[in-house]
C-alpha positions as CSV (number, residue, x, y, z in Angstrom):
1,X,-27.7,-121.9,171.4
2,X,-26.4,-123.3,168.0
3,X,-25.3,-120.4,165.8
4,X,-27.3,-119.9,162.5
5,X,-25.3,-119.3,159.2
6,X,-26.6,-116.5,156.9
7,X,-27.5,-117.5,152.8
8,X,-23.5,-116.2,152.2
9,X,-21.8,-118.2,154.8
10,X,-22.9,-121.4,153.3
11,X,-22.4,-120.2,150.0
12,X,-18.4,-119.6,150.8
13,X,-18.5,-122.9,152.6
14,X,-19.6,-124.8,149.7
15,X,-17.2,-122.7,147.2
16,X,-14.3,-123.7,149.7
17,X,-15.0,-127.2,150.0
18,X,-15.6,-127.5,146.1
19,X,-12.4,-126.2,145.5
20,X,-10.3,-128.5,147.7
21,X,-11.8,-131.2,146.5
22,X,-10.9,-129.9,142.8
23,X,-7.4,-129.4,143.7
24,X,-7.8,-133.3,145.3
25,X,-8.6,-134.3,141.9
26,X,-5.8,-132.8,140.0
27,X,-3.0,-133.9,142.4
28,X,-4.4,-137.4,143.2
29,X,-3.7,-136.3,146.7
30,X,-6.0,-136.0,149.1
31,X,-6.4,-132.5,150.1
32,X,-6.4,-133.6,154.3
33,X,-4.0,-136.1,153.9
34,X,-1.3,-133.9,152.2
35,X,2.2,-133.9,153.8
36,X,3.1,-130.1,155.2
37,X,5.9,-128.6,153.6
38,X,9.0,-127.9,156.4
39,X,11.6,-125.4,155.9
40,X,15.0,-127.3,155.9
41,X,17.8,-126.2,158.2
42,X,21.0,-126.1,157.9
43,X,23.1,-127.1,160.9
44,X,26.8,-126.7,161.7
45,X,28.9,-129.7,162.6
46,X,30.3,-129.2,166.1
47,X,32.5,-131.7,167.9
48,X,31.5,-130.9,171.8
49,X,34.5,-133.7,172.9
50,X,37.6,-130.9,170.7
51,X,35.8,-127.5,170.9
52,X,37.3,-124.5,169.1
53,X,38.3,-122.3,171.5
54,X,40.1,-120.0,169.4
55,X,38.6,-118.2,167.0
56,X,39.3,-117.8,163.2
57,X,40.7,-114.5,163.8
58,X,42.8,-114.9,166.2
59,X,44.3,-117.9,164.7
60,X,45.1,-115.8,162.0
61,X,47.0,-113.5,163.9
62,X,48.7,-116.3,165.4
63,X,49.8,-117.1,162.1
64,X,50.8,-113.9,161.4
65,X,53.1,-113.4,164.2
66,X,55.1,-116.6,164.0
67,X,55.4,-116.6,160.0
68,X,57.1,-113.6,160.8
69,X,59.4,-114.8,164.2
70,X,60.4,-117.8,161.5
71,X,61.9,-115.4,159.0
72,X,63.7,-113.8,162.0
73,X,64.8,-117.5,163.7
74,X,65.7,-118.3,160.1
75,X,68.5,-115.4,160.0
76,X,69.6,-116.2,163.6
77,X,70.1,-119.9,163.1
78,X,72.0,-119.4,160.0
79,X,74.3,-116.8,161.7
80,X,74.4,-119.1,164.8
81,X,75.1,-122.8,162.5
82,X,77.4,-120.6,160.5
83,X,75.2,-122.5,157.1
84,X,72.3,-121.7,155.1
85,X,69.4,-122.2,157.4
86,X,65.0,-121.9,156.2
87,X,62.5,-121.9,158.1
88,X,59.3,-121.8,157.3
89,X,55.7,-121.8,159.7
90,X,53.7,-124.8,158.3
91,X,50.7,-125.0,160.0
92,X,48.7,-123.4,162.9
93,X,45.8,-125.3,164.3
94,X,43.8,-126.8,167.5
95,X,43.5,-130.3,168.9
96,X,43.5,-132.1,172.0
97,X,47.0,-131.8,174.5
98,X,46.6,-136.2,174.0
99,X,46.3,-135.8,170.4
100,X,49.5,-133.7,170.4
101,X,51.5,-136.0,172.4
102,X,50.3,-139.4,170.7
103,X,51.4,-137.6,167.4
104,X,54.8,-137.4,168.5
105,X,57.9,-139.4,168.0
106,X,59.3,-141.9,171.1
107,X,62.3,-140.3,171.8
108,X,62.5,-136.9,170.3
109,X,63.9,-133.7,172.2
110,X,60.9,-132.5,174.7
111,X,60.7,-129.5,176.5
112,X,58.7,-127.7,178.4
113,X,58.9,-123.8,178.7
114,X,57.8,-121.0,181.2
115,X,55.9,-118.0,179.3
116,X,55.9,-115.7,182.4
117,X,53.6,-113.8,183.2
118,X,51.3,-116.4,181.7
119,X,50.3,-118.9,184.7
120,X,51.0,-122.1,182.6
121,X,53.7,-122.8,179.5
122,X,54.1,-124.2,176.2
123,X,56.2,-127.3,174.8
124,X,58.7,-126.9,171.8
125,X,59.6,-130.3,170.2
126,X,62.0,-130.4,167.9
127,X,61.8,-133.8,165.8
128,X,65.6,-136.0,165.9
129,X,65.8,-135.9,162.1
130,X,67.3,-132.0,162.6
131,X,68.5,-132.5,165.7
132,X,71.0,-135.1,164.6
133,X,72.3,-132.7,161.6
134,X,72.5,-130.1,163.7
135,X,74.6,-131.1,165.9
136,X,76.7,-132.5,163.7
137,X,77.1,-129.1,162.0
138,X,77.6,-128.1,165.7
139,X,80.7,-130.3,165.8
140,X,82.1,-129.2,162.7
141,X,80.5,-132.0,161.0
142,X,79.1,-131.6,157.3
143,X,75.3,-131.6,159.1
144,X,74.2,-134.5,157.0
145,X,70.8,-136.1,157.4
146,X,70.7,-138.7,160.6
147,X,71.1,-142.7,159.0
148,X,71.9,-144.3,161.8
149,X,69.4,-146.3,164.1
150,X,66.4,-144.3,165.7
151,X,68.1,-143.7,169.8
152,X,67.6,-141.2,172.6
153,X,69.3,-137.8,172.8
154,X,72.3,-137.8,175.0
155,X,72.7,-135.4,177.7
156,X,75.8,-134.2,176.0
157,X,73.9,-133.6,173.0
158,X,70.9,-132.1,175.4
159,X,73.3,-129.2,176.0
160,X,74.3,-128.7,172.9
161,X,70.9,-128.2,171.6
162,X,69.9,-125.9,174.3
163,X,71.9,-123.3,172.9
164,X,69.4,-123.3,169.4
165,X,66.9,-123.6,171.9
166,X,67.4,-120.2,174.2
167,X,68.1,-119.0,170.4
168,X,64.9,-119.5,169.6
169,X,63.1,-118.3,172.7
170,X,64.7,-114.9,172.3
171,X,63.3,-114.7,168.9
172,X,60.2,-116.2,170.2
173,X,60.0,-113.3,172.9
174,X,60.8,-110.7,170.4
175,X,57.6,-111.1,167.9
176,X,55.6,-111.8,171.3
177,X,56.7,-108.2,172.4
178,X,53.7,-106.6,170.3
179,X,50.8,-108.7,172.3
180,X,52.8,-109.0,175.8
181,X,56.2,-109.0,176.9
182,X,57.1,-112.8,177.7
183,X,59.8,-113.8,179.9
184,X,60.3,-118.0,178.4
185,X,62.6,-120.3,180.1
186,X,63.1,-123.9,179.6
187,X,62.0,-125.6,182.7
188,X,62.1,-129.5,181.7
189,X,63.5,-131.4,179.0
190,X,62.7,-135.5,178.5
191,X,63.3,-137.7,175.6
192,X,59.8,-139.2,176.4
193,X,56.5,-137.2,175.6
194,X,54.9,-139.1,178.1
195,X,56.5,-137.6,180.8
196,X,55.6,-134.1,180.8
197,X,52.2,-133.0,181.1
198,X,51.5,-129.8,181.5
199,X,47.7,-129.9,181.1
200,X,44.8,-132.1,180.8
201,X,45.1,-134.8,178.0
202,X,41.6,-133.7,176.6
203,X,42.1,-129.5,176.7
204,X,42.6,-127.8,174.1
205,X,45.6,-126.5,172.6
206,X,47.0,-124.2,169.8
207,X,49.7,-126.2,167.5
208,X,52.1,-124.2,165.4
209,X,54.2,-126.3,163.4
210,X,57.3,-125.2,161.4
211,X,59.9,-126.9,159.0
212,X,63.7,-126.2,159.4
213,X,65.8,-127.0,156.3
214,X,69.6,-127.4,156.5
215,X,71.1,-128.5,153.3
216,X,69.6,-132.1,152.6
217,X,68.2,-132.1,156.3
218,X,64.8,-130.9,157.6
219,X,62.5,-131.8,160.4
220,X,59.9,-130.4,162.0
221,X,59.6,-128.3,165.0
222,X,56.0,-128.1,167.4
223,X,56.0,-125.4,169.6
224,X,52.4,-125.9,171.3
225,X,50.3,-123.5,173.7
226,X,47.5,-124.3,175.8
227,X,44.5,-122.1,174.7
228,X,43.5,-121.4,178.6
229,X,46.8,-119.2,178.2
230,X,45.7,-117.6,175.5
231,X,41.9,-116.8,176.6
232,X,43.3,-113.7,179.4
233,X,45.2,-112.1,176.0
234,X,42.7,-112.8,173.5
235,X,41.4,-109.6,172.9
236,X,44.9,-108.1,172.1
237,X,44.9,-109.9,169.1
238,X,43.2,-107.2,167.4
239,X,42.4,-107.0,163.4
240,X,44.3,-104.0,163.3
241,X,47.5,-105.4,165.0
242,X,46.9,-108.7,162.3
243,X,47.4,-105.5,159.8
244,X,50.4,-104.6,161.0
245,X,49.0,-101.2,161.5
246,X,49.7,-99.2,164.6
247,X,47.7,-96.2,166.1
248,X,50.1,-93.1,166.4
249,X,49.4,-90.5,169.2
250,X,49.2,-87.3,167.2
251,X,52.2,-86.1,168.9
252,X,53.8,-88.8,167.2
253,X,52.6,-88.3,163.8
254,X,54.0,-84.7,164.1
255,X,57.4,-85.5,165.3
256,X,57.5,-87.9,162.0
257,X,55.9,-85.4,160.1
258,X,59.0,-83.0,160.7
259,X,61.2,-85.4,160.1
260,X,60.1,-86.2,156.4
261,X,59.7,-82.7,155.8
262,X,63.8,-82.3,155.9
263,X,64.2,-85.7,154.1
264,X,66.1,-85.1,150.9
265,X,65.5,-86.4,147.7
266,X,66.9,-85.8,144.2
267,X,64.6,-85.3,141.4
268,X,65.3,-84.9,137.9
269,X,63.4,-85.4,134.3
270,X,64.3,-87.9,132.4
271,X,62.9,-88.1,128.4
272,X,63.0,-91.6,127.1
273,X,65.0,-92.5,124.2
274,X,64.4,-94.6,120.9
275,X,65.9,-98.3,121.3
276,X,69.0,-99.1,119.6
277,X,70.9,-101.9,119.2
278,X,74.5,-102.8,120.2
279,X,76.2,-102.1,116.8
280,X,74.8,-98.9,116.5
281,X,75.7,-98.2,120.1
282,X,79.4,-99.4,119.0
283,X,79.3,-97.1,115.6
284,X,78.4,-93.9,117.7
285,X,80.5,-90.7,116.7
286,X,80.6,-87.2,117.9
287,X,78.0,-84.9,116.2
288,X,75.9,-88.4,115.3
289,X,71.9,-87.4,116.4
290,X,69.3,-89.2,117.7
291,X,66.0,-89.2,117.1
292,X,63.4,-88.7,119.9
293,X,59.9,-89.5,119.7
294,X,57.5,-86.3,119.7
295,X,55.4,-87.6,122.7
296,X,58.4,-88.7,125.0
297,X,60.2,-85.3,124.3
298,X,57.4,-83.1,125.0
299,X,55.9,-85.6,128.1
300,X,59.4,-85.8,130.1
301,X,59.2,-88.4,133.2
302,X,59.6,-86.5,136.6
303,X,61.6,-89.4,138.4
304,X,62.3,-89.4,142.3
305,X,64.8,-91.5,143.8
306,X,64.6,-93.5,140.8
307,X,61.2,-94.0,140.6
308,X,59.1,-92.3,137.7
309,X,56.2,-90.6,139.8
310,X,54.8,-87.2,137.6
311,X,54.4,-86.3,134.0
312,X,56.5,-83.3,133.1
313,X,55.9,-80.5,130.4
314,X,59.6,-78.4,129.1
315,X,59.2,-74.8,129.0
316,X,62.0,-72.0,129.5
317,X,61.0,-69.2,132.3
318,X,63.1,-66.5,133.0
319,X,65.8,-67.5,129.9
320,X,66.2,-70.7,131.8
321,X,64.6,-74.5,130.9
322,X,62.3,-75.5,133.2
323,X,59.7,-78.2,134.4
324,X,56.3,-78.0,134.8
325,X,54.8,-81.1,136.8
326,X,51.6,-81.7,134.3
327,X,49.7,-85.1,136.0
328,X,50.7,-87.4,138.4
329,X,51.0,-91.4,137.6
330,X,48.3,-93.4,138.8
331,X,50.3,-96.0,140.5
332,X,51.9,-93.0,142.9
333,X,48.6,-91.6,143.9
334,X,47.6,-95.4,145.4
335,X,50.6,-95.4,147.0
């Protein structure tokens, strides 16, 4: 049975209808006929072929750790070249293993390493336009930039360079030592890229490039990781190791605690002077004065191992001049 409106229902019907068809008026628009308003979203562009499988913050740590193990290599190649050697960490980021490789110079000094306990190994590539100078400055040379003809490393030269190489492994096991202790060998060496493939073309891997300068000379050196090594370790690249903080066991914080406490230090006050200038310095005499300036001489610096860190007021106690710390300086309390 058909359902029959009260007065007010078709009353509020009519008043609705009226009113849409005002609105219709007004707008031009048909009321029915009006487009629905959709809520934009915002999408992020991900490439599914080159996923990132590192994240942000562990790249950053990456980059961290070898800016750091270049300021160290840095010292040890110069020691080792016996010349001013820089090195500097240019860029840390992921593509494919293929991408890697095609980037590559054909022939350049190849080598695959061993990162045990880690299952598989890196590459470190070190481009011909420092290996050249390098091994010049090896053989006494002058370590001039390469001119000659782009050609293959010889085996001769192969050895020579291994010796930078095991160089920089050490140093390369050294800043590894805070996430896991690495034991890296070189376990191939080729001319060719294309012939050593130590993963997939299309995985993903972590490329850390650095610059090695040498007088006039530079090139660039890849040292590349496969991210499926990385994935078992991931989670010790913490925010708070990227800090460079450490956690102390308390018995530790006690044992440096005593330590400091016998740590000596001289302190002394120090009241700062008015400015003069050289000839007056030079026209100096015995019994000449100078003049102090009221707030310096009553608001001595209290200065520890030369560096100004409390206010001071003079007073004499017991017949003797004394020192009364009177505020601390900002800067030492953020310290």
């Amino acid at each position: 049975m058909a359902k029959i409106l009260s007065q007010e229902e078709v009353d509020a019907l009519l008043n609705s209808f009226l009113e849409e068809g005002k609105e219709g008026k007004e707008t031009g628009v048909p009321v029915k006929a009006r487009p629905k308003k959709r809520e934009e979203k915002k999408g992020t562009i991900y490439n599914f072929r080159r996923p990132d499988r590192i994240s942000k913050d562990q790249i950053r740590s990456i980059h961290y750790l070898h800016d750091r193990f270049a300021r160290n290599f840095s010292s040890s190649l110069s020691a080792y070249l016996r010349a001013l050697v820089e090195v500097n960490l240019v860029s840390v980021e992921q593509l494919t293993y293929a991408e890697f490789v095609l980037s590559l110079p054909d022939p350049t000094f190849f080598n695959a390493i061993s990162m045990a306990p880690l299952e598989i190994g890196g590459i470190i590539e070190i481009s011909p336009s420092i290996v050249f100078p390098i091994i010049d400055k090896l053989l006494g040379g002058s370590g001039a930039p390469h001119e000659g003809p782009s050609r293959a490393i010889t085996e001769i030269e192969v050895k020579l360079m291994t010796g930078v190489l095991n160089l920089m492994l050490r140093d390369l096991q050294d800043a590894w030592k805070q996430i896991i202790e690495l034991d890296m060998k070189v376990t191939a060496q080729e001319t060719s890229p294309q012939l050593i493939q130590i993963v997939a073309p299309n995985e993903v891997v972590v490329l850390i490039v650095f610059e090695i300068k040498m007088g006039a000379s530079s090139g660039m050196v890849n040292f590349c990781i496969p991210s499926i090594v990385l994935e078992p370790i991931a989670q010790k690249f913490s925010q708070d190791w990227y800090t460079g903080r450490r956690k102390y066991s308390e018995e530790e914080i006690y044992r440096i605690k005593d330590i400091l406490e016998n740590a000596i230090f001289e302190v002394r006050g120090e009241i700062k002077g008015k400015p003069l200038t050289l000839e007056e310095i030079m026209n100096l005499e015995v019994g000449d004065l100078i003049m102090m300036e009221r707030k310096d001489f009553l608001n001595p610096l209290v200065v520890i191992s030369d560096k100004p860190k409390f206010v001071g007021e003079l007073f004499i106690k017991d017949e003797r001049k004394a020192l009364k710390i009177k505020s601390i300086i900002k800067r030492f309390e953020n310290e």
